[in-house]
C-alpha beads as a LAMMPS data file, in Angstrom:
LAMMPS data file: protein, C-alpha beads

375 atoms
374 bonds

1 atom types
1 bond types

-500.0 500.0 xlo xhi
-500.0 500.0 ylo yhi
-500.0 500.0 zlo zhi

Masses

1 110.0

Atoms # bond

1 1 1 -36.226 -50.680 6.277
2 1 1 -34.979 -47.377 4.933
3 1 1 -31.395 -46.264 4.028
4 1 1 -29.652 -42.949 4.265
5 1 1 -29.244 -40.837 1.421
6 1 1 -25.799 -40.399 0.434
7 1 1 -24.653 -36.914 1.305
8 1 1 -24.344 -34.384 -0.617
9 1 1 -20.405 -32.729 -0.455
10 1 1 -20.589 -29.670 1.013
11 1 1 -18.545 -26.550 -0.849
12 1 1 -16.572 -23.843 0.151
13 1 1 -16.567 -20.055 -1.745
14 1 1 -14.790 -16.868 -0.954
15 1 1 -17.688 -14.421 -0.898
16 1 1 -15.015 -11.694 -1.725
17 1 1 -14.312 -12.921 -4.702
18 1 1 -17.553 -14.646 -5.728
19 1 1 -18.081 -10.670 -5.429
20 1 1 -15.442 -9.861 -7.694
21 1 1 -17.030 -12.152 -10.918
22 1 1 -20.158 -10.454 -10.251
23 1 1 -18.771 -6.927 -10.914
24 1 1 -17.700 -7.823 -14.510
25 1 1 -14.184 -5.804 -14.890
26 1 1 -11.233 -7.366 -15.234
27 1 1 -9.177 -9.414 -12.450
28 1 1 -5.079 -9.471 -12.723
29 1 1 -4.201 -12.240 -10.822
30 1 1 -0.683 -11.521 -10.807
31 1 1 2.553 -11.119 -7.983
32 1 1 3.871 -7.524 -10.025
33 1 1 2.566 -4.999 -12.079
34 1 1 5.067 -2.689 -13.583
35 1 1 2.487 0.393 -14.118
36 1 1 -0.762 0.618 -13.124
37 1 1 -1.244 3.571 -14.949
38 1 1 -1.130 1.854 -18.242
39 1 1 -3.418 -1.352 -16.558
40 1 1 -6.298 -1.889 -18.797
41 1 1 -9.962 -1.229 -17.502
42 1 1 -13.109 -1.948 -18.175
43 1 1 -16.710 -0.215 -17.844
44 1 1 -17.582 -0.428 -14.208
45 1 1 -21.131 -0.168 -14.151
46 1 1 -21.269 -0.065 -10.011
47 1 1 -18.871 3.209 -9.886
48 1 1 -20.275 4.561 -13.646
49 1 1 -17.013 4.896 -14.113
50 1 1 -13.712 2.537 -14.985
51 1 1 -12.152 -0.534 -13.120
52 1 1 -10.182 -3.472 -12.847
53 1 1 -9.077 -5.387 -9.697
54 1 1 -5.707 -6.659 -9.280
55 1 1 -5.147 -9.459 -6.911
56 1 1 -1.547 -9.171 -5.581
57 1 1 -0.392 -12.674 -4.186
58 1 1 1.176 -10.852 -1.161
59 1 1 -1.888 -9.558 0.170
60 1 1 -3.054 -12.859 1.238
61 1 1 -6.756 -12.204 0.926
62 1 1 -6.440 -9.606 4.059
63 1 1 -6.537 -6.718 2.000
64 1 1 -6.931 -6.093 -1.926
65 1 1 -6.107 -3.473 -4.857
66 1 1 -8.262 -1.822 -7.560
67 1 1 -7.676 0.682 -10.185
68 1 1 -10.795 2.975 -11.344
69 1 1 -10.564 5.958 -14.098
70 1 1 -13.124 8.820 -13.453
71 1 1 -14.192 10.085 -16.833
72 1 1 -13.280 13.747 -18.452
73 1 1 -14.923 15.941 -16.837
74 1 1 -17.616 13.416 -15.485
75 1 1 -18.046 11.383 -11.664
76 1 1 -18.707 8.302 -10.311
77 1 1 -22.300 7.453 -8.581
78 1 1 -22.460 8.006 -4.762
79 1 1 -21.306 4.675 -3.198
80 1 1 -20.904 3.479 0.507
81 1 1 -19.790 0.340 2.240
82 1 1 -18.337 -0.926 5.225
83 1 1 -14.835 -1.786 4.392
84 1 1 -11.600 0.847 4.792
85 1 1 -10.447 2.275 1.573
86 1 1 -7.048 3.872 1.268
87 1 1 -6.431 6.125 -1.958
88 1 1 -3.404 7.565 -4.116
89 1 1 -4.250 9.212 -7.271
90 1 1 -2.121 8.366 -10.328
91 1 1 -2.856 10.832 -12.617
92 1 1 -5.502 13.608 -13.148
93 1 1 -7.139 16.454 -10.934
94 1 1 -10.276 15.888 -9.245
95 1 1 -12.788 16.736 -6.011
96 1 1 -14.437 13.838 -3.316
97 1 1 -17.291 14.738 -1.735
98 1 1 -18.032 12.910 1.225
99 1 1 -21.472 12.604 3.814
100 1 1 -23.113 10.737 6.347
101 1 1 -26.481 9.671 7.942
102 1 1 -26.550 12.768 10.173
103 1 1 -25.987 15.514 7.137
104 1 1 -22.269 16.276 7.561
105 1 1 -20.459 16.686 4.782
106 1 1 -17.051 17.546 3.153
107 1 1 -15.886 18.177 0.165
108 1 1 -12.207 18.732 -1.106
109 1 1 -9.737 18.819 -4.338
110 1 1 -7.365 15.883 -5.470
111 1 1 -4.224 16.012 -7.402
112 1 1 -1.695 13.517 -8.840
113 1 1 -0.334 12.395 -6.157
114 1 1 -2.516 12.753 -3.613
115 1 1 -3.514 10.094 -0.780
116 1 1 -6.678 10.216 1.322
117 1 1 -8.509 7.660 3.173
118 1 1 -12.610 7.329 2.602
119 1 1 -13.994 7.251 6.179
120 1 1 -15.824 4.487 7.109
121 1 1 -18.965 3.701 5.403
122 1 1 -19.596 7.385 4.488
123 1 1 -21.295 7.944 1.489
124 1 1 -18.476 9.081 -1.607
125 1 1 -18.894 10.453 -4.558
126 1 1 -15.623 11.099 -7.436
127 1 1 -15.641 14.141 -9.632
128 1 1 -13.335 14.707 -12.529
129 1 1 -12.612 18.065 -12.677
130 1 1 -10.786 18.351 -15.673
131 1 1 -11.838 18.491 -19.367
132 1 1 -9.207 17.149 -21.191
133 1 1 -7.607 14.005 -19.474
134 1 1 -9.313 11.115 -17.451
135 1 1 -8.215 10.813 -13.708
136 1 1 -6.773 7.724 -12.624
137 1 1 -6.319 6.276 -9.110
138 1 1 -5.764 2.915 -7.145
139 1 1 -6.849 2.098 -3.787
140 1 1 -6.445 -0.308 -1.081
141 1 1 -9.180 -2.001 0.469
142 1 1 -10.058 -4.186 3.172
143 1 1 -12.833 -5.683 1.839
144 1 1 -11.639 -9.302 1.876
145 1 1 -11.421 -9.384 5.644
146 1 1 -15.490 -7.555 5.977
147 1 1 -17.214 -9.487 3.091
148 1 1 -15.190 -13.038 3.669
149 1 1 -16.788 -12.139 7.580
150 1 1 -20.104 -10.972 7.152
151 1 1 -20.856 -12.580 3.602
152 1 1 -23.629 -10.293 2.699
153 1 1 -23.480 -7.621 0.329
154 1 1 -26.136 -6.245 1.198
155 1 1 -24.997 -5.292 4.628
156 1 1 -21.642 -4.330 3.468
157 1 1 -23.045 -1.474 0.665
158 1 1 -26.271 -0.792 2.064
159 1 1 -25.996 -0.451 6.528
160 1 1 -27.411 2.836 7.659
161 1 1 -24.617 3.496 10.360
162 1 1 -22.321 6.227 11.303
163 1 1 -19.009 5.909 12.433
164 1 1 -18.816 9.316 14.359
165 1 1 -15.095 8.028 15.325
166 1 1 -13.983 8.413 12.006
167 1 1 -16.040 10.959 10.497
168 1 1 -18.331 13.741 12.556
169 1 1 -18.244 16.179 10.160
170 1 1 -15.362 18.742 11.881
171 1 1 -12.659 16.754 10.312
172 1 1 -10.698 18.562 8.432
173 1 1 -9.687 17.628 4.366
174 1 1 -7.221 20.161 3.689
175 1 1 -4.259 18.566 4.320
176 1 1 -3.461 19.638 8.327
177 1 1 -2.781 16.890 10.758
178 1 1 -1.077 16.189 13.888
179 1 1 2.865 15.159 14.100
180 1 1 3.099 12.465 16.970
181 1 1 6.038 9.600 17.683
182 1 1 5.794 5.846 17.700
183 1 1 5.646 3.983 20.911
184 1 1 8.821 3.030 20.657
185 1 1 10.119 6.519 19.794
186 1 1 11.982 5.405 16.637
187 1 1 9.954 7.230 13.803
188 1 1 7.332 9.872 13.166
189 1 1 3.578 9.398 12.321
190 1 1 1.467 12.414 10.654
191 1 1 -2.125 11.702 11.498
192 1 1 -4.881 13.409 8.898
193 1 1 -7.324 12.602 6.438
194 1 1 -5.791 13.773 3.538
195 1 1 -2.164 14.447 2.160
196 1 1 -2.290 16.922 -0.685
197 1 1 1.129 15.298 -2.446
198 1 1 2.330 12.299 -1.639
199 1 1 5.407 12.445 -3.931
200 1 1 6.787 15.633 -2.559
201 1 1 5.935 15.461 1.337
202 1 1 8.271 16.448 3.781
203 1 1 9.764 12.845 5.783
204 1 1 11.524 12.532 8.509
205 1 1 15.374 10.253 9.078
206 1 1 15.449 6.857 9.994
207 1 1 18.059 5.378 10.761
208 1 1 17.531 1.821 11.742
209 1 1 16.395 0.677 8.711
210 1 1 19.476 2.094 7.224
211 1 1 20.595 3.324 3.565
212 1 1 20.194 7.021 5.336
213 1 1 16.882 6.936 4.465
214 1 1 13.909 9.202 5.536
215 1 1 10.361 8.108 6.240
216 1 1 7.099 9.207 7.452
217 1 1 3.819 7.136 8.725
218 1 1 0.236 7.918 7.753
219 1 1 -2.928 7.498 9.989
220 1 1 -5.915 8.577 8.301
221 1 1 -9.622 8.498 9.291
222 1 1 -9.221 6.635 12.400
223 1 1 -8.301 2.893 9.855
224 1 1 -6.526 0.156 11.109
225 1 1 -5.008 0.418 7.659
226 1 1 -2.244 3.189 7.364
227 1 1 0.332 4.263 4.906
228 1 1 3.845 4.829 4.937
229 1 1 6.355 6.665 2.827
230 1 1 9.913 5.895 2.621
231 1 1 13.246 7.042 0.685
232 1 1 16.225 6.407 0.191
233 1 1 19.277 7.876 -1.893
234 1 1 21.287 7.274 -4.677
235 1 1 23.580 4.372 -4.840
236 1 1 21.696 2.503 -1.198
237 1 1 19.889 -0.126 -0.612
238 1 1 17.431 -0.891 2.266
239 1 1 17.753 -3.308 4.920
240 1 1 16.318 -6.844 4.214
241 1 1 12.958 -7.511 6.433
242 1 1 9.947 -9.648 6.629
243 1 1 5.958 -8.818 8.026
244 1 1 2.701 -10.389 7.375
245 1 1 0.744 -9.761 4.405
246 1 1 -0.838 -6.771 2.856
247 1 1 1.635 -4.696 2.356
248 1 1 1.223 -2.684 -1.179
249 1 1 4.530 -0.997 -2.314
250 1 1 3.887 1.419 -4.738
251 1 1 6.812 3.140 -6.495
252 1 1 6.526 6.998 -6.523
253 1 1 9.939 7.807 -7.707
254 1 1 13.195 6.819 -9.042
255 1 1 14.716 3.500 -10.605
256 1 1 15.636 -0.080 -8.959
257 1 1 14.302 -3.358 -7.751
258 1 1 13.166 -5.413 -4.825
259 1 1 14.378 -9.059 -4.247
260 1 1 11.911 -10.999 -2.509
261 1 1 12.723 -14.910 -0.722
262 1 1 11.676 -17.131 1.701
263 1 1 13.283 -17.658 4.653
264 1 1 16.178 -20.451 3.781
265 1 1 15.581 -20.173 -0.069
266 1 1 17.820 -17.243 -0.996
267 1 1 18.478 -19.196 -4.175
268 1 1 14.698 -19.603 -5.243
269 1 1 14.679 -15.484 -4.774
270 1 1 12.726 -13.388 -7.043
271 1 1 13.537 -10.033 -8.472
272 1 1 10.874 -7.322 -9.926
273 1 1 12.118 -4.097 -11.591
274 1 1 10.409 -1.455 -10.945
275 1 1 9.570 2.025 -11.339
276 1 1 7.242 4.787 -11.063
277 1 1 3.607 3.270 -10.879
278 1 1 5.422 -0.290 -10.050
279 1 1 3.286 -2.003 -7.502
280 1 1 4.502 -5.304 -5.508
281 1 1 3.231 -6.995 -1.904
282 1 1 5.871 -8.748 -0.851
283 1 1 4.494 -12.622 0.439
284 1 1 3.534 -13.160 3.990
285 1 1 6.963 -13.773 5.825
286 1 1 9.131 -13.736 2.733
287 1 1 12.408 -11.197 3.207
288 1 1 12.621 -8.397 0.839
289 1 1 15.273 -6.033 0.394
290 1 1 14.804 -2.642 -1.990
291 1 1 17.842 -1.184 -4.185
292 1 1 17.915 2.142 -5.661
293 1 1 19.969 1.440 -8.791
294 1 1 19.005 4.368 -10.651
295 1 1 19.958 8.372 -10.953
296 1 1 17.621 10.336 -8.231
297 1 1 16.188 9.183 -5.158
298 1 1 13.968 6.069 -4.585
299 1 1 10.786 6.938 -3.254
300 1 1 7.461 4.513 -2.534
301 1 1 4.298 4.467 -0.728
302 1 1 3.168 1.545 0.925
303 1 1 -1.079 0.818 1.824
304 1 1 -0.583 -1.308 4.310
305 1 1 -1.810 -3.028 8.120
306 1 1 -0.168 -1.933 11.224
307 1 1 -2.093 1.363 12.711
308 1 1 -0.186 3.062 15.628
309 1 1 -3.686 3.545 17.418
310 1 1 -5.258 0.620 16.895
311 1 1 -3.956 -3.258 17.542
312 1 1 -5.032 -5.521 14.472
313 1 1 -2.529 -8.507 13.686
314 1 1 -2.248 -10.033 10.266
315 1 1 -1.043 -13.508 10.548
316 1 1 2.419 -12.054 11.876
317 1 1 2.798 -8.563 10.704
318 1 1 4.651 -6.168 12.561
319 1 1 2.410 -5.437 16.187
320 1 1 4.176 -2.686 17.518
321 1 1 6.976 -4.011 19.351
322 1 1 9.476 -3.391 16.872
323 1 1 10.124 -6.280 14.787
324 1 1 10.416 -5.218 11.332
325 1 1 13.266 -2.961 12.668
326 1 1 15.051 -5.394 15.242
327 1 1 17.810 -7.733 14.210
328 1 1 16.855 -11.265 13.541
329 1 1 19.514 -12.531 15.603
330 1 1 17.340 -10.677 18.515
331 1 1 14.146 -12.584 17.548
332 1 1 13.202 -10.089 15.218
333 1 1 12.572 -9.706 11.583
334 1 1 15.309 -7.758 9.808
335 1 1 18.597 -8.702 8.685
336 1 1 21.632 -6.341 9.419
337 1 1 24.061 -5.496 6.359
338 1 1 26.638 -7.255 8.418
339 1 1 24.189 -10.868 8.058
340 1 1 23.115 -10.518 5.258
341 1 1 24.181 -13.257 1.906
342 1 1 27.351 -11.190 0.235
343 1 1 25.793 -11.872 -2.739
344 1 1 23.090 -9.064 -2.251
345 1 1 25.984 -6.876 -2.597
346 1 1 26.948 -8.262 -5.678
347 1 1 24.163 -7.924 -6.913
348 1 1 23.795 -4.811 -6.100
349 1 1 26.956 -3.618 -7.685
350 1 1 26.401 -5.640 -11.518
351 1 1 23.047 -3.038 -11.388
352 1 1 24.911 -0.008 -10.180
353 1 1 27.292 -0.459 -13.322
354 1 1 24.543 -1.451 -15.679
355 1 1 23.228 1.429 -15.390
356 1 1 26.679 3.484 -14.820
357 1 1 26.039 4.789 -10.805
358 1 1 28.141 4.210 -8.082
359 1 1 27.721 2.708 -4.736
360 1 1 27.510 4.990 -1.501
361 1 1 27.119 1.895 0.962
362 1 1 31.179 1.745 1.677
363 1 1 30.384 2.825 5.543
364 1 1 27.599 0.899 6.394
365 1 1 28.237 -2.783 4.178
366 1 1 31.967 -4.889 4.760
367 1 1 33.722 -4.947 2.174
368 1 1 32.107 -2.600 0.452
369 1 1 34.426 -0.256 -2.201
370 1 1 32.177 2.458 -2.769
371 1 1 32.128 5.866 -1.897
372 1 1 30.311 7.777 1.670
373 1 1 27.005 8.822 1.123
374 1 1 26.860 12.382 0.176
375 1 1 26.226 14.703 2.667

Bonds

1 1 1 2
2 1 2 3
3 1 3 4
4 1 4 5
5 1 5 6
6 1 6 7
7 1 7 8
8 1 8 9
9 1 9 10
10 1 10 11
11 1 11 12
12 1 12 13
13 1 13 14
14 1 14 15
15 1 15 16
16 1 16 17
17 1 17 18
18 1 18 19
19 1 19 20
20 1 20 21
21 1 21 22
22 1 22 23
23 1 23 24
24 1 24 25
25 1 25 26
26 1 26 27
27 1 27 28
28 1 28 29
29 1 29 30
30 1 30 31
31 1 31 32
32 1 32 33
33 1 33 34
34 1 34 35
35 1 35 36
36 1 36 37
37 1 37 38
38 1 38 39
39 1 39 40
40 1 40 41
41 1 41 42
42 1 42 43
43 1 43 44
44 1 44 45
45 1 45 46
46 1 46 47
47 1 47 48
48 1 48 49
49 1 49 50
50 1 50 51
51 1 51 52
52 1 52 53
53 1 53 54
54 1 54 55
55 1 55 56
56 1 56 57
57 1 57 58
58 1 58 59
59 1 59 60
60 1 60 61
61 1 61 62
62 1 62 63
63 1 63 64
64 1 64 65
65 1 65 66
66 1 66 67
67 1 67 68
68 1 68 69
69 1 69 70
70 1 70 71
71 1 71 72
72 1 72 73
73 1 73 74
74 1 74 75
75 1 75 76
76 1 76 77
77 1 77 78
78 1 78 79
79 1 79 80
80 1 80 81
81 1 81 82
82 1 82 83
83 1 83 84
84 1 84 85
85 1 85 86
86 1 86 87
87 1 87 88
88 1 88 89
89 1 89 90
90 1 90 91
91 1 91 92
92 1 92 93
93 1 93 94
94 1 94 95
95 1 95 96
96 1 96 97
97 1 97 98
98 1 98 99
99 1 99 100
100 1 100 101
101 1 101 102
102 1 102 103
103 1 103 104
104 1 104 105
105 1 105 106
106 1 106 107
107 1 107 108
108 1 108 109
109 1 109 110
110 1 110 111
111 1 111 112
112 1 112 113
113 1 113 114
114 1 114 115
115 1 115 116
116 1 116 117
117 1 117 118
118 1 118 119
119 1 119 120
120 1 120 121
121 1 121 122
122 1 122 123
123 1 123 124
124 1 124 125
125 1 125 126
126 1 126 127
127 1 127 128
128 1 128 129
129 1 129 130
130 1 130 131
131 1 131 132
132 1 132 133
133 1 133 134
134 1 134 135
135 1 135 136
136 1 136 137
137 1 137 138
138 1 138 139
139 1 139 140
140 1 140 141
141 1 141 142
142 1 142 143
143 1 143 144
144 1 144 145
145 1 145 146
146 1 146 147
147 1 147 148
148 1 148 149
149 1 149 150
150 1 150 151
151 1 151 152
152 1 152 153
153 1 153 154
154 1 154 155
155 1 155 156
156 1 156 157
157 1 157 158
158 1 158 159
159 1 159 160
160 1 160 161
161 1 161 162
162 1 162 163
163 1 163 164
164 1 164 165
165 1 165 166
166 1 166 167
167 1 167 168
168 1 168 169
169 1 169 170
170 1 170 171
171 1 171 172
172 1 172 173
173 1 173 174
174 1 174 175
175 1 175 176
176 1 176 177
177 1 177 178
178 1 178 179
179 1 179 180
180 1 180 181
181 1 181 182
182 1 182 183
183 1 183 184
184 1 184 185
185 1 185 186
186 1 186 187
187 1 187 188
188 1 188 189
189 1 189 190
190 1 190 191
191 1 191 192
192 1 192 193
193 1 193 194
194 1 194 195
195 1 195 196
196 1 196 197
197 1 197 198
198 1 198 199
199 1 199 200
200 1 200 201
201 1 201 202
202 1 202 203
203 1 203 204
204 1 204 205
205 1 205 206
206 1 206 207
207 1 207 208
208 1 208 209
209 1 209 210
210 1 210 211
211 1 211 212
212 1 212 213
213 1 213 214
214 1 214 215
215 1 215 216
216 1 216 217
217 1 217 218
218 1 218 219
219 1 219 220
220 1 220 221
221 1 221 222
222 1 222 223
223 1 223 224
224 1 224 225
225 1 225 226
226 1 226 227
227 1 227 228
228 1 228 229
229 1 229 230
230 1 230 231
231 1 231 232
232 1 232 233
233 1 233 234
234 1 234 235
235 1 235 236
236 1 236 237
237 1 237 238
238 1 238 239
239 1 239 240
240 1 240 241
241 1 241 242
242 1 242 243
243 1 243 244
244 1 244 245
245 1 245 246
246 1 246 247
247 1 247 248
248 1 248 249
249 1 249 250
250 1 250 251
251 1 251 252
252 1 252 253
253 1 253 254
254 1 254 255
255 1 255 256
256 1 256 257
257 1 257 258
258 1 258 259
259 1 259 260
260 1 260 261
261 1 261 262
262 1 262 263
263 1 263 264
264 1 264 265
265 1 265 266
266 1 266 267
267 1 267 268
268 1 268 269
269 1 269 270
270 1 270 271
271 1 271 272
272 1 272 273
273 1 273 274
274 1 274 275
275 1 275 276
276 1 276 277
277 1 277 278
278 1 278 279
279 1 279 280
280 1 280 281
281 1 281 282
282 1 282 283
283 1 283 284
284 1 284 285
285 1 285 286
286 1 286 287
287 1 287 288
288 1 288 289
289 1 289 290
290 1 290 291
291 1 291 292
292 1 292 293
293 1 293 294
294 1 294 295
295 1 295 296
296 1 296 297
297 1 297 298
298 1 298 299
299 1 299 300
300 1 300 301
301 1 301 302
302 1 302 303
303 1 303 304
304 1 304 305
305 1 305 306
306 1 306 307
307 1 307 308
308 1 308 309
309 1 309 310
310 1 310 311
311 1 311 312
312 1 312 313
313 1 313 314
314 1 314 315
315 1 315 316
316 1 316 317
317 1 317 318
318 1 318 319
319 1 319 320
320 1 320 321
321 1 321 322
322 1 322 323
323 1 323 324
324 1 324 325
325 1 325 326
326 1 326 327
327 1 327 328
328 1 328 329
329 1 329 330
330 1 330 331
331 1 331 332
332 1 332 333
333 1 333 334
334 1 334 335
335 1 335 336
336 1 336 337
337 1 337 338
338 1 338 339
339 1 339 340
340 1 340 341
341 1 341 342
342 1 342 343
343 1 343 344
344 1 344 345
345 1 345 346
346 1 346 347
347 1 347 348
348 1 348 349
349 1 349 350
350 1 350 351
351 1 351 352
352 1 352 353
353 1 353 354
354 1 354 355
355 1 355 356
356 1 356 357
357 1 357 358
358 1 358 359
359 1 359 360
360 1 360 361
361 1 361 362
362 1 362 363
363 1 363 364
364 1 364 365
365 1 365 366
366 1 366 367
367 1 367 368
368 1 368 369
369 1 369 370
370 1 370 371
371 1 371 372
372 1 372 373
373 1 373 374
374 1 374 375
């Protein structure tokens, strides 16, 4: 007679983040971080350079964050992998150089400010280019999604495969591009590979996500990733809304906060203050609203799903027909000043005289006692 052995209970890992213990920086596990240029890093020995990854809650393991410091005056070794990577540089002055399997290559300056995608599993290399100061930046990745998928580093860092789609070598890195419309004809998308400055590039008005704000979508290197930039004036606030995960908001300029709740639990709501070098990912499906409380314009960047060109759908995010910008009494996914809980405005107003500004919402909220938006 023989008898079975008793099982053995099987286990489940993420091999992104089994990944992430193995690199030995540090890991923020965190829903806010008020400046990542003051995050603290630690030797990198993958890059040669310095690191630290910071899981945002909001990104739901779709996408992830990471901050790295080139040294003065040095680089980081030549890396590759098969995951999009999305970059804004915090502080410093530096040069990429990028190549692939068939000899093409690029190289081209960074500033403060700038944003550039690394095509698709290209070979990369960071140089610092000044002598006195270390240059900082943060980047988006999609690694989760490719390593959680293919579970093999190995094949992530180390496949021999060009994407001549993204990068052939006549691409150009010095900051030209293409103006084009949405589908839907409501805003404008600049398609390049790399914006020289971020913080000072020309957007475009939209107007129905209201606040009189301006705004301006990024494709770069072919990604199903893009970036967006949006602003909005003095003494507004933006229309509450709700997508899937992923999105990282990173403040570029000005003073205020975001209010963040899910959908019947306005009074469990959550506010983060933020400023410039604030980064938040608003929860899969939560609302959020943003409020410019301070003295000069509000501006942020957000790394994010949602390409124009290319269909990819993140557990509900926006998919191109509109939703982020269509009322929810319509079936979509914004809230209308007129909707929204009067104590936003509130709110809204106990900041404004905090901090001694004054509300320019009077023609667009009820019951509003502002003042009109400059013209």
């Amino acid at each position: 007679m023989t008898t079975e052995a008793e099982p053995v209970r099987m286990t489940r890992s993420s091999a992104y983040a089994e990944w992430q213990k193995g690199e030995g920086i540090p890991v923020y596990d965190t829903f806010f971080i008020e400046d990542l240029k003051t995050v603290t890093l630690g030797p990198w020995e993958r890059t040669g350079g310095l690191g630290a990854f910071i899981n945002l809650e909001g990104a739901g393991d779709t996408n992830n964050c990471y901050v790295a410091e080139v040294p003065i005056g040095g680089s980081t070794r030549p890396m590759r992998h098969l995951y999009e990577e999305l970059v804004y540089v915090l502080q410093g002055s530096g040069a990429t150089r990028i190549s692939n399997e068939q000899g093409a290559s690029h190289t081209f300056e960074w500033q403060a400010g700038s944003l550039f995608a690394i095509p698709m599993n290209t070979t990369f290399q960071h140089f610092n280019t000044s002598g006195t100061a270390p240059a900082r930046y943060v980047a988006v990745i999609s690694a989760p999604v490719v390593m959680n998928l293919f579970h093999n580093t190995e094949f992530v860092f180390n496949a021999p495969f060009d994407f001549t789609d993204r990068y052939n070598g006549e691409q150009a890195f010095d900051g030209d591009g293409e103006l084009w419309l949405n589908r839907r004809g409501t805003f404008k998308i600049w398609e390049t590979n790399f914006v020289p400055n971020a913080d000072t590039f020309q957007l475009y008005k939209r107007g129905n996500r209201g606040a009189g704000g301006s705004y301006l979508c990024f494709e770069l290197a072919h990604n199903t990733m893009v970036a967006h930039i949006s602003e909005f004036p003095v003494g507004t606030y933006k229309k509450a809304h709700r997508h899937g995960p992923g999105a990282n908001v990173i403040i570029l300029g000005g003073k205020g906060f975001t209010l963040l709740w899910e959908d019947g639990k306005w009074d469990e709501r959550v506010k983060v203050d933020w400023k410039p070098g604030s980064i938040v990912v608003p929860p899969s499906q939560w609302f959020h609203q943003h409020f410019n409380s301070g003295d000069e314009p509000a501006r942020y960047l957000a790394l994010r799903w949602g390409s124009n060109r290319y269909e990819f759908s993140t557990h509900g995010a926006d998919d191109g027909r509109g939703a982020t910008e269509t009322s929810v009494k319509e079936g979509g996914n914004q809230i209308e000043y007129a909707d929204e809980d009067p104590e936003v405005h509130r709110i809204f107003e106990a900041e404004l005289k905090a901090s001694g500004a004054t509300c320019r919402m009077k023609s667009m909220v009820p019951g509003c006692t502002g003042i009109e938006q400059d013209a």
